[in-house]
Backbone as CSV, one residue per row, in Angstrom:
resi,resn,N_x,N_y,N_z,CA_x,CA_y,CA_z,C_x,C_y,C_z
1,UNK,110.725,69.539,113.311,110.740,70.483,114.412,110.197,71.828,113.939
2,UNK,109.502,72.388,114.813,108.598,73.881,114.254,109.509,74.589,115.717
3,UNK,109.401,75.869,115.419,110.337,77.009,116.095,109.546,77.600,115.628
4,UNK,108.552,78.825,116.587,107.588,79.782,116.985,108.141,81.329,117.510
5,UNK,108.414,82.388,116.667,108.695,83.485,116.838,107.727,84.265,116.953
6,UNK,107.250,85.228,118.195,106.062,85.917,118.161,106.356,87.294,119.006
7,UNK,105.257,88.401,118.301,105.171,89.641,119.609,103.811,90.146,119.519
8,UNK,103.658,90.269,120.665,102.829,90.379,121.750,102.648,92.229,122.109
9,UNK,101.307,92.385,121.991,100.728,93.639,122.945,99.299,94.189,122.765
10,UNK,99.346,94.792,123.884,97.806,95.561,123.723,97.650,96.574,123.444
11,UNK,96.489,96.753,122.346,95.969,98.272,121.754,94.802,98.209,122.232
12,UNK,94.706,99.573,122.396,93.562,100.474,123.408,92.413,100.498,122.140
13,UNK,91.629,99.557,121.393,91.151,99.470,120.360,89.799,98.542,119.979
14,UNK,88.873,98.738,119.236,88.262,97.662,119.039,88.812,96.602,117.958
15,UNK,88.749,95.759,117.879,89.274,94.947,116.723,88.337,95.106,115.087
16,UNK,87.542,95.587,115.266,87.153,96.131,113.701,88.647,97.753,113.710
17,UNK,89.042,98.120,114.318,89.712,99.249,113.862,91.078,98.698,113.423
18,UNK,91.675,97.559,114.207,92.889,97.085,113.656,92.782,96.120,112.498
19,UNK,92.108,95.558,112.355,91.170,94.801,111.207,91.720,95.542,110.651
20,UNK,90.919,96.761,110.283,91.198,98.011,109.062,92.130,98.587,108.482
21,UNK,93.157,98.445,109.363,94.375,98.636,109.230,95.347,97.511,108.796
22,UNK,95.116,96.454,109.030,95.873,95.190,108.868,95.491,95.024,107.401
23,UNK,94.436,94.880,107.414,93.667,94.242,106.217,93.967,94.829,105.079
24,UNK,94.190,95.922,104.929,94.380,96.938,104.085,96.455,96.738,103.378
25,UNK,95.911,95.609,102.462,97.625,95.372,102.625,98.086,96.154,101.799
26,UNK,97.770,96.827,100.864,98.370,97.994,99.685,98.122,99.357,100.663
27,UNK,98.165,99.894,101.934,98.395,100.654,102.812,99.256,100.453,103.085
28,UNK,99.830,99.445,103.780,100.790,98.878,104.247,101.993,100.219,104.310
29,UNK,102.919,99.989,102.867,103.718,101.267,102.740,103.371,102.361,103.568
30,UNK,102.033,103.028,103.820,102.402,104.156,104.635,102.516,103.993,106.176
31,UNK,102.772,103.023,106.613,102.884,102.749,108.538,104.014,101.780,108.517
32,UNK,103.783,100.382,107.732,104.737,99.623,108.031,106.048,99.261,108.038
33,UNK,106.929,99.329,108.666,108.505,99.365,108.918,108.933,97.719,108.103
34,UNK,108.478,97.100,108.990,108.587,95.624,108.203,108.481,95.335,106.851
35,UNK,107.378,95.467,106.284,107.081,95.299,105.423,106.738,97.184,103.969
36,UNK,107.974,97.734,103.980,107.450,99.026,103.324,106.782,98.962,102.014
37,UNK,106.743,97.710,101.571,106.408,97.895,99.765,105.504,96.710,100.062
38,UNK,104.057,96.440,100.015,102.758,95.640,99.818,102.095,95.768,99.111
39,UNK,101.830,94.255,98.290,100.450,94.261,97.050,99.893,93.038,97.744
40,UNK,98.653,93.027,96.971,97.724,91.586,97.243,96.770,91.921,97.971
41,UNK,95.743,91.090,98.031,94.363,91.013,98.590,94.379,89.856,99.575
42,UNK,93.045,90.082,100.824,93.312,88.885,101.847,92.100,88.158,100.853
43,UNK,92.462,87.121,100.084,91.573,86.207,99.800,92.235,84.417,99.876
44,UNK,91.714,84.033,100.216,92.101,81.979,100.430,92.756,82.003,99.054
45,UNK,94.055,81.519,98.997,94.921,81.204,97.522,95.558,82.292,96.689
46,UNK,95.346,83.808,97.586,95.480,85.071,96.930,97.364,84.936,97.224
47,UNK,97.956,84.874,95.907,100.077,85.467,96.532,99.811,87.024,96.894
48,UNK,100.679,87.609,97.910,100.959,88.731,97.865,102.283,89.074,97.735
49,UNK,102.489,90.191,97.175,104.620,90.579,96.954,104.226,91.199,98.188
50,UNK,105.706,91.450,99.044,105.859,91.740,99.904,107.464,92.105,100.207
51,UNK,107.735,93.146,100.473,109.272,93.523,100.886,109.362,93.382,102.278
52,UNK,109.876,92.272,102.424,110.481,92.623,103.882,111.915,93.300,104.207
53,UNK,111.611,93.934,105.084,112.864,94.565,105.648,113.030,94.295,107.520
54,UNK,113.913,93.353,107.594,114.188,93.245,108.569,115.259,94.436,109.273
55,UNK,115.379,94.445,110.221,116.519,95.360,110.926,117.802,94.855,110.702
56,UNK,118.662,95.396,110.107,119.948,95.009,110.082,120.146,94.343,108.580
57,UNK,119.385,94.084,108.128,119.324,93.344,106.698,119.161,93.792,105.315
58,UNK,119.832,93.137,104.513,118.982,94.176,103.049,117.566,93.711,102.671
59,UNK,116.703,94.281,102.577,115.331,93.840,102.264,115.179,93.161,101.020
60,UNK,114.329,92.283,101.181,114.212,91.120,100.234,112.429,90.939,100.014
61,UNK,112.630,90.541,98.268,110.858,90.316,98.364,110.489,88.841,98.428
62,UNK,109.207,88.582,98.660,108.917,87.681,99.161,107.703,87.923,98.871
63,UNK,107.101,86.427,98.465,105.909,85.864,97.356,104.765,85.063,98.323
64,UNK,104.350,84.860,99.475,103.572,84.347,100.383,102.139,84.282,99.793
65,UNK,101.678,82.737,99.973,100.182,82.962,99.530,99.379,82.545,100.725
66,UNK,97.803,83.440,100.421,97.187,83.584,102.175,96.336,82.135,102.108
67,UNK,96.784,81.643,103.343,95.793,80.599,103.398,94.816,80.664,104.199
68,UNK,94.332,81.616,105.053,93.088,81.530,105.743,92.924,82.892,106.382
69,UNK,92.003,83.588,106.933,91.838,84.647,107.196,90.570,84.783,107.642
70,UNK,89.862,85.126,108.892,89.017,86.131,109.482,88.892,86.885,109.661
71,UNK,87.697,88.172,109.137,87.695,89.384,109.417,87.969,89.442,110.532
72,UNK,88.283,90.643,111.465,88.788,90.949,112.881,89.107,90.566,113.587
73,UNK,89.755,88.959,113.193,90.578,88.022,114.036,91.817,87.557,113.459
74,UNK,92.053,87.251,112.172,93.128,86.898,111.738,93.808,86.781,110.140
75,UNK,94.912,86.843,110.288,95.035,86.542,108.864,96.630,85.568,108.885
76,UNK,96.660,84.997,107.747,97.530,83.728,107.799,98.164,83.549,106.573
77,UNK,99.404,83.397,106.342,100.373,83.285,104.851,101.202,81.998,104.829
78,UNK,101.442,81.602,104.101,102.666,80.471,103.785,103.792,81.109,103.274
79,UNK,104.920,80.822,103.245,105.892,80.857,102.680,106.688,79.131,101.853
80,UNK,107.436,79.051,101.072,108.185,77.996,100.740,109.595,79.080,100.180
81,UNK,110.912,78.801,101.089,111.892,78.726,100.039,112.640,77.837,100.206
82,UNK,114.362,78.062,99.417,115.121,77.412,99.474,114.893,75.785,99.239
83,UNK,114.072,76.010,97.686,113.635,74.380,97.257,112.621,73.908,98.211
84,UNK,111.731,74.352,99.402,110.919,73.845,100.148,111.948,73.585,101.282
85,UNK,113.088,73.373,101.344,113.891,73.089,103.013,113.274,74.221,103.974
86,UNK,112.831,75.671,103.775,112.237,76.014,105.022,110.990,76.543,104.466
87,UNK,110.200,76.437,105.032,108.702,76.758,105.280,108.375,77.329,106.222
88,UNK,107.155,78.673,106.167,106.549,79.271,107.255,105.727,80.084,107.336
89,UNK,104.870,79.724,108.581,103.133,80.069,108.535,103.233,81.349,109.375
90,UNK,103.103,82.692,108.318,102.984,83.933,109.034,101.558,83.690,109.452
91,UNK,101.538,85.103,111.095,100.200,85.250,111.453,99.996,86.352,112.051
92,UNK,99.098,87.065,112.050,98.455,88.289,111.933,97.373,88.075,113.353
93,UNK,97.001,88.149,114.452,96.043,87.924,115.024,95.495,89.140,116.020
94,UNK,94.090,88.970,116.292,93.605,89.965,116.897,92.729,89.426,118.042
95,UNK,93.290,89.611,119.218,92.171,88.698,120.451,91.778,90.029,120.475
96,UNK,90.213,89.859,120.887,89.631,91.162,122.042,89.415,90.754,123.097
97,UNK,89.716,91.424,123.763,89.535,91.353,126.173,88.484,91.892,126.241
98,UNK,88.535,93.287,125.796,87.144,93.882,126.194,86.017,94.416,125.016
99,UNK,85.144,95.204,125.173,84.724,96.298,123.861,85.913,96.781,123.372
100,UNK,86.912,97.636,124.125,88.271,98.254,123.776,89.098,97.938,123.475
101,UNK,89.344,96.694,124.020,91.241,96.045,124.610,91.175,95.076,123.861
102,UNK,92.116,95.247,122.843,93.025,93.466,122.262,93.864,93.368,122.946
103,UNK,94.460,92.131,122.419,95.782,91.705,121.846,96.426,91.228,120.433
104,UNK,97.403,91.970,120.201,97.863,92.323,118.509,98.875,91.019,118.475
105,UNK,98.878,89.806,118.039,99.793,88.992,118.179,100.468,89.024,116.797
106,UNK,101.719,89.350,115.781,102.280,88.965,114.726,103.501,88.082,114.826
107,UNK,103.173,87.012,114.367,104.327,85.885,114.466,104.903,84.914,113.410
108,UNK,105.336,83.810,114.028,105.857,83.356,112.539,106.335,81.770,113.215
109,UNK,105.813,80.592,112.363,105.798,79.273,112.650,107.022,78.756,111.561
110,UNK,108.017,78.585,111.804,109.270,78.151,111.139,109.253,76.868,111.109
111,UNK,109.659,75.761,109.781,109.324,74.591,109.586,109.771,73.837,108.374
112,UNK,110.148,73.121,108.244,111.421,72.129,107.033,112.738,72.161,107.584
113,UNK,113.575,71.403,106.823,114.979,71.039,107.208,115.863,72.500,107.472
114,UNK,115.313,73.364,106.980,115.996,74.890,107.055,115.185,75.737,108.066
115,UNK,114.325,75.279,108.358,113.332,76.270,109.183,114.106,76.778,110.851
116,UNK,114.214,75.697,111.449,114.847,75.756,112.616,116.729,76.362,112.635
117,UNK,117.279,76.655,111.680,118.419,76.961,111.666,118.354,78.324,111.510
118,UNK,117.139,78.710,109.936,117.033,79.870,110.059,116.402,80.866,110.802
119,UNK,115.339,80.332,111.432,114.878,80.754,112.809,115.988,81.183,113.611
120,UNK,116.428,80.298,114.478,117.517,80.806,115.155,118.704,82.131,114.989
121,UNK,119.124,81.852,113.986,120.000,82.435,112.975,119.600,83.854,113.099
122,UNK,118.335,83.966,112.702,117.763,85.607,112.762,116.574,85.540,112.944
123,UNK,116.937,85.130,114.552,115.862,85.198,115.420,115.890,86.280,116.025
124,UNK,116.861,87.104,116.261,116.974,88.321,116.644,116.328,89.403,116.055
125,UNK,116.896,89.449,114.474,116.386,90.335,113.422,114.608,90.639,113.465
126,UNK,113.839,88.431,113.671,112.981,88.977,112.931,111.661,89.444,114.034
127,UNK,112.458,89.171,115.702,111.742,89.324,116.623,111.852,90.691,116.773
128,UNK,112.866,92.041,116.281,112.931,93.504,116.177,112.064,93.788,115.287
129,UNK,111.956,92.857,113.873,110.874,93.536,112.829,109.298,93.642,113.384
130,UNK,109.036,92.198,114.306,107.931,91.931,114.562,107.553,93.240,115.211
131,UNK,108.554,93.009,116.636,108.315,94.745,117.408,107.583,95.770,116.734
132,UNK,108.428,96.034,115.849,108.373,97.381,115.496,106.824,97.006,114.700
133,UNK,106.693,95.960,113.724,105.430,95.963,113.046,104.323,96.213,113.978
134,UNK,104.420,95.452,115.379,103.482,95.461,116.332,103.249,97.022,117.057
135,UNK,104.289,97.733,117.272,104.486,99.339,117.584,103.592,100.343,116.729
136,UNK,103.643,99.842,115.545,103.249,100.906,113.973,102.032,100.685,114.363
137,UNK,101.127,99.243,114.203,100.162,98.949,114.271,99.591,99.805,115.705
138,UNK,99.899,99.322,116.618,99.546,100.302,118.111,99.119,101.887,117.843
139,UNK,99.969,102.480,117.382,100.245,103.507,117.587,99.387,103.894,116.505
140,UNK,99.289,103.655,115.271,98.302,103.848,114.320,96.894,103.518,114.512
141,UNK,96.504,102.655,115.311,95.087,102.527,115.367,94.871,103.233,116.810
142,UNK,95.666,103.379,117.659,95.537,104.539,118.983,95.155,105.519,118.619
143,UNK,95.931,106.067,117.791,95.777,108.176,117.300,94.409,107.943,116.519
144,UNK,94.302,106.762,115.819,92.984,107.484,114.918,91.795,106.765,115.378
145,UNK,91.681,106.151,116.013,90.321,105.882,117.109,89.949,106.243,117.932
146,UNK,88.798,106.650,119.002,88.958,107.466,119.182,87.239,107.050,120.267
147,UNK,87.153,106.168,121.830,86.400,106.035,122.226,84.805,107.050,122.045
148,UNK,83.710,106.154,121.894,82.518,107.014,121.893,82.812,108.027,123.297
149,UNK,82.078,109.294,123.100,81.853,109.715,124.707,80.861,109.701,125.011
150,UNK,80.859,109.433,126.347,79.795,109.218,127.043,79.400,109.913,127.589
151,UNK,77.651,110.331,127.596,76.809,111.486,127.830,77.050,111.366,129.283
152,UNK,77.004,112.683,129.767,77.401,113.311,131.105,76.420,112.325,132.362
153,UNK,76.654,112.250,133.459,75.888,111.811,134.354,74.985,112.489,135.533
């Protein structure tokens, strides 16, 4: 059984600008709530350390290696703990609607004999972290982008 935790929204943005921001995982620390302490590179087989800090929780690190990634569309991690009983496929995604308009999707595919318990369990927690990761991201690529203007008519 897989259990799918996700959040959802739109930034007023092109997707090369959130790209830039995402991608940039040793930035991380200065915007991200979720995750305050990031190393690693987006490369196929690259581990990154990673502190998560959920809401309500003591933050814990965590060793995820990336398994796939598109510039300005996506990026993708594994996890294994607890002997392999839970497993799970973080994801990073970037639709564009328009020249301007995404959608910022960060979620999380829960999976092994532990996956679905711990999902549930702190499903609460990790659907507030997502929030807020998804908020930082918004709000950070809003203030510093910054539409061409367009010559008078």
């Amino acid at each position: 059984m897989r259990i799918k935790i996700e959040h959802r929204l739109g930034i007023q943005a092109p997707p090369e600008a959130i790209w830039a921001l995402v991608a940039d995982i040793d930035g991380w620390a200065r915007w991200n709530p979720l995750y305050p302490k990031a190393e690693g590179a987006i490369r196929i087989g690259s581990p990154l350390t990673l502190e998560l800090a959920l809401p309500g929780r003591k933050p814990q690190t965590i060793r995820p290696v990336v398994v796939d990634w598109v510039p300005n569309e996506q990026i993708l991690w594994r996890l294994s703990m607890l002997g392999g009983l839970l497993k799970s496929t973080r994801y990073l995604e970037i639709e564009q609607l328009t020249e301007t308009g995404c959608i910022f999707s960060n979620g999380e595919l829960f999976e092994g004999l532990a996956g679905p318990t711990v999902a549930r369990r702190m499903g609460p927690a990790i659907r507030a972290g997502f929030a807020a990761m998804g908020e930082a991201v918004k709000a950070r690529v809003e203030a510093a982008w910054r539409p061409p203007e367009r010559p008078p008519t």
